[in-house]
Every structure is written in C-alpha cells, then in structure tokens.
C-alpha positions in Angstrom: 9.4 34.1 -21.1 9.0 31.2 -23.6 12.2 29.8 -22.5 10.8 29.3 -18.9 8.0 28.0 -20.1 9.1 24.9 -22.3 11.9 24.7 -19.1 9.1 24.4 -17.1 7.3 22.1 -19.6 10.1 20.2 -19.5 10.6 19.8 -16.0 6.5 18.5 -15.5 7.2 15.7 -18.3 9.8 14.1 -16.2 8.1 14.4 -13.0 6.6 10.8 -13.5 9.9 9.1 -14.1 11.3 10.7 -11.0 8.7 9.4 -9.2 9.2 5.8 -10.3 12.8 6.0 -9.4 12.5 7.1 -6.4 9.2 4.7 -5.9 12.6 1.9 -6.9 15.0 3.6 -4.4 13.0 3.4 -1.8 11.4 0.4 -1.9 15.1 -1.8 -3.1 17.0 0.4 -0.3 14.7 1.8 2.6 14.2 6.2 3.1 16.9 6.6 4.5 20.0 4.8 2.7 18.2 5.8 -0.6 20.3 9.0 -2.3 19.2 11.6 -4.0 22.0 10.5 -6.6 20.5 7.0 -6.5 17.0 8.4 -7.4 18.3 11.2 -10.4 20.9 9.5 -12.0 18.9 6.9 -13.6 17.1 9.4 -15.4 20.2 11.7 -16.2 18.8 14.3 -14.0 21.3 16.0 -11.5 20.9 15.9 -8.0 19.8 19.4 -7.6 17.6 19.2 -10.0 14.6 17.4 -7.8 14.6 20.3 -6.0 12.8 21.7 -9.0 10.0 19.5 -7.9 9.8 18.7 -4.4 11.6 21.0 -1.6 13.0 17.7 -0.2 13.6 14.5 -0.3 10.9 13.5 2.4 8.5 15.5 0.2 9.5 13.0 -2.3 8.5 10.2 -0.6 5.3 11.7 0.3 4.3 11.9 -3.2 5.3 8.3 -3.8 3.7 7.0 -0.6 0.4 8.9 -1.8 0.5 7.1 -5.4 1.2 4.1 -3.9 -2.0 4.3 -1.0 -4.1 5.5 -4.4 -2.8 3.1 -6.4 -4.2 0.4 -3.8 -7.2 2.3 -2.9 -8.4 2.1 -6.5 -7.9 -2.1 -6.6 -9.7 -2.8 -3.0 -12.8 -0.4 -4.0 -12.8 -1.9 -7.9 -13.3 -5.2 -6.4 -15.9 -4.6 -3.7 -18.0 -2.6 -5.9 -19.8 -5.3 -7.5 -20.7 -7.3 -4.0 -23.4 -7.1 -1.6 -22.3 -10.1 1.2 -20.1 -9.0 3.7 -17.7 -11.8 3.6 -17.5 -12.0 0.2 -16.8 -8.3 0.0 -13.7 -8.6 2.5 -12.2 -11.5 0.3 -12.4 -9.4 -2.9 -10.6 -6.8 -0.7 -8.1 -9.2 0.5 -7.4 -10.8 -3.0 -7.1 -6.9 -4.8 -4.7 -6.1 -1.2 -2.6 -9.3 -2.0 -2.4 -9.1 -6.0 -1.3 -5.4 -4.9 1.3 -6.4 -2.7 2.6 -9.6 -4.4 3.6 -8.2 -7.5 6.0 -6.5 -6.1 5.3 -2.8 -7.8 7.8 -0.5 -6.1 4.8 1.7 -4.9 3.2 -0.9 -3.1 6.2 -2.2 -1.6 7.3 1.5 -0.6 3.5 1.0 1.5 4.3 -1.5 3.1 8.2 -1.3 4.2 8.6 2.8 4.6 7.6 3.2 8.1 6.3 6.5 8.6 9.0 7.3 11.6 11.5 6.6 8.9 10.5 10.1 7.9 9.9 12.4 11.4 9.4 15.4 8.5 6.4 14.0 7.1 5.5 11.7 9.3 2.1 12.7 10.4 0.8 13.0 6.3 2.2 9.5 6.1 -0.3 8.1 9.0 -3.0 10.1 7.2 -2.6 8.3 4.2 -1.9 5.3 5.4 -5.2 5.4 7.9 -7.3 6.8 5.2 -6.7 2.9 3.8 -6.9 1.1 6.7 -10.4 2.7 7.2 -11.4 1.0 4.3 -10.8 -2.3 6.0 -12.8 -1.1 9.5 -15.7 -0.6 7.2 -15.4 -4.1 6.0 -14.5 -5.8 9.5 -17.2 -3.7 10.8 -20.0 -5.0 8.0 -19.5 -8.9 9.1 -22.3 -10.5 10.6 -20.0 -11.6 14.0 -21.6 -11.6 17.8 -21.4 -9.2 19.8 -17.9 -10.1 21.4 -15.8 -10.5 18.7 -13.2 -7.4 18.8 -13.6 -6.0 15.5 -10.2 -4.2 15.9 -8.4 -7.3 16.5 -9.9 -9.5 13.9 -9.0 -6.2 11.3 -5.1 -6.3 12.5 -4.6 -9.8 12.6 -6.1 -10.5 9.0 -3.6 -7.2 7.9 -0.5 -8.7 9.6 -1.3 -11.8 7.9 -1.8 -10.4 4.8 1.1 -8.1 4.3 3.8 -10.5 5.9 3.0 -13.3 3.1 5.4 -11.4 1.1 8.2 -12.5 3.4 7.5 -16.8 2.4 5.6 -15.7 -0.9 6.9 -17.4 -4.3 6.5 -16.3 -7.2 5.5 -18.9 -9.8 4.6 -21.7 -6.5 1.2 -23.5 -6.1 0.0 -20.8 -3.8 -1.3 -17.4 -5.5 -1.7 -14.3 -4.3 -6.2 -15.6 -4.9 -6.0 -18.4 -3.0 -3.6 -17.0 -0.2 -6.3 -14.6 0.4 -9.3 -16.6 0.2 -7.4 -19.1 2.4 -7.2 -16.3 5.4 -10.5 -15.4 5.1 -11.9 -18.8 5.4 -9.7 -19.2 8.3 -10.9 -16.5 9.8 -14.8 -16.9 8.9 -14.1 -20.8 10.3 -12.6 -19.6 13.9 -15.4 -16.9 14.3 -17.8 -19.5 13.6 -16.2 -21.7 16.2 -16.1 -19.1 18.7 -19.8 -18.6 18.1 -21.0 -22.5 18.7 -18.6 -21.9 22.2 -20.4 -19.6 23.4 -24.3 -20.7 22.1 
C-alpha cells in the first residue's frame, strides 16, 4: 500500500514537466507529427508511462491547451482590472494578448497554432476553451462607445486576426514591441471608427 502510494506520489510530481514537453512538442511540431516518444523522452519517462496520466494523447493536449487559455486569461483580466475607459481597457487587453503571444511560451503558441480539428477527439472542449476567451474580447468590443452600425463582430475578428498573425513578421529585439504593436492597432482602429462616424454625421 505504501509502495503505491509514493508510486503514485511520484507519478503527480512529474505531471508538470510532462506537460511542458508536450506544451514544446506541440507547439515546435503541430498535434499530429508530435510523438508520444518526442513528448516522454525528454524527461526519461517511457512512452507508456503518460498513460499513467492522461488516457490519450489528445487528452494531453487538452490539458496543455487549458493551461495555455488560463495562462492568457489571467494576463488580459490582470490588465483590465485597474481601468474604467473602454478603449483604454481593450488596449491593456491587446498589449497583455500580444506580450502573451510574442514571447513565444510553448502554451501560448500551442493556443494559437493547434487548431481544434487537429484533434476530432477533443475537439468540441477545445472550442469551449478557446470561446470562453474570445468572450472576454466580445465584452470589450461590445463596451466601446461606436454608432449604432458598426458590426461589433467584425471589428472583434479583425483586431484578433491582426493581433495573433504579428507573430508571423514579429522580431524579436526590432523597434516594434509587442506595447506599441498593440497600441498601434487599436489606434488604428479607434481612428477608422471615428472616420466612419464623421461619414455618416
């Protein structure tokens, strides 16, 4: 009875390593080309061995998925929590979204390259989480003092799109920072909705 219990013991302390692995697995070589060798041996774990902690390999990568959503979550509300102005409440967002993403943490990058089709088995908890973040970003869209026309929707996925594929021309060390990327967008946005606005007053 001891004996399963420090193997169990045992088993728990590792489960953050094997997380991170597979966190670097999936995010340097997609879901699917990613091996459960490629994710164990690093940590001189055998390949059966994850089955000690997840029943598969897609269960896996829900568990990494969900620390990286949390892991984002937790950034975006830190840095709206102190702000009342709308505007200034969706730059904070989009500064802690880009910092996030531009670091280049395996989680986040796992976020934003996994496609949840990748992985038909889990595919609906991966929408889930990945809509339970978006709806943080509705609420802010939603908050901005715009007229009545503006599509809300619209103006939420084309500042998203924006965001996330800066990490396709992003350099690390350049004049442009993940801050002032972000800031940049949103001005650009606020600037064409105000636009919009004289067109039609």
């Amino acid at each position: 009875m001891l004996a399963m219990e420090a193997t169990r013991r045992r088993a728990h302390s590792r489960l953050p390593q094997l997380l991170d692995e597979a966190a670097r697995a999936f995010a340097q070589r997609g879901f699917a080309a990613a091996s459960v060798r490629d994710i164990v041996g690093p940590i001189g774990m055998l390949p059966g061995s994850l089955y000690c902690h997840f029943e598969t390999k897609e269960a896996l990568l829900l568990a990494v998925y969900k620390e990286g959503v949390e892991r984002m979550s937790a950034a975006v509300d830190a840095a709206v929590a102190p702000l009342a102005s709308p505007w200034a409440r969706l730059e904070a967002a989009c500064v802690a979204h880009l910092r996030s993403l531009l670091d280049q943490t395996d989680y986040s990058q796992v976020v934003i390259r996994v496609r949840p089709s990748d992985a038909p088995a889990v595919e609906h908890e991966l929408v889930a989480l990945r809509d339970r973040y978006e709806a943080r970003w509705s609420g802010l869209v939603a908050a901005l003092p715009l007229e009545r026309g503006v599509n809300r929707g619209d103006l939420r996925l084309f500042l998203m799109g924006a965001l996330n594929w800066s990490q396709t021309w992003y350099r690390d060390g350049g004049a442009s920072t993940p801050d002032r990327i972000a800031r940049r967008f949103v001005s650009l946005m606020k600037a064409s909705v105000a636009d919009r606005t004289k067109e039609h007053a």
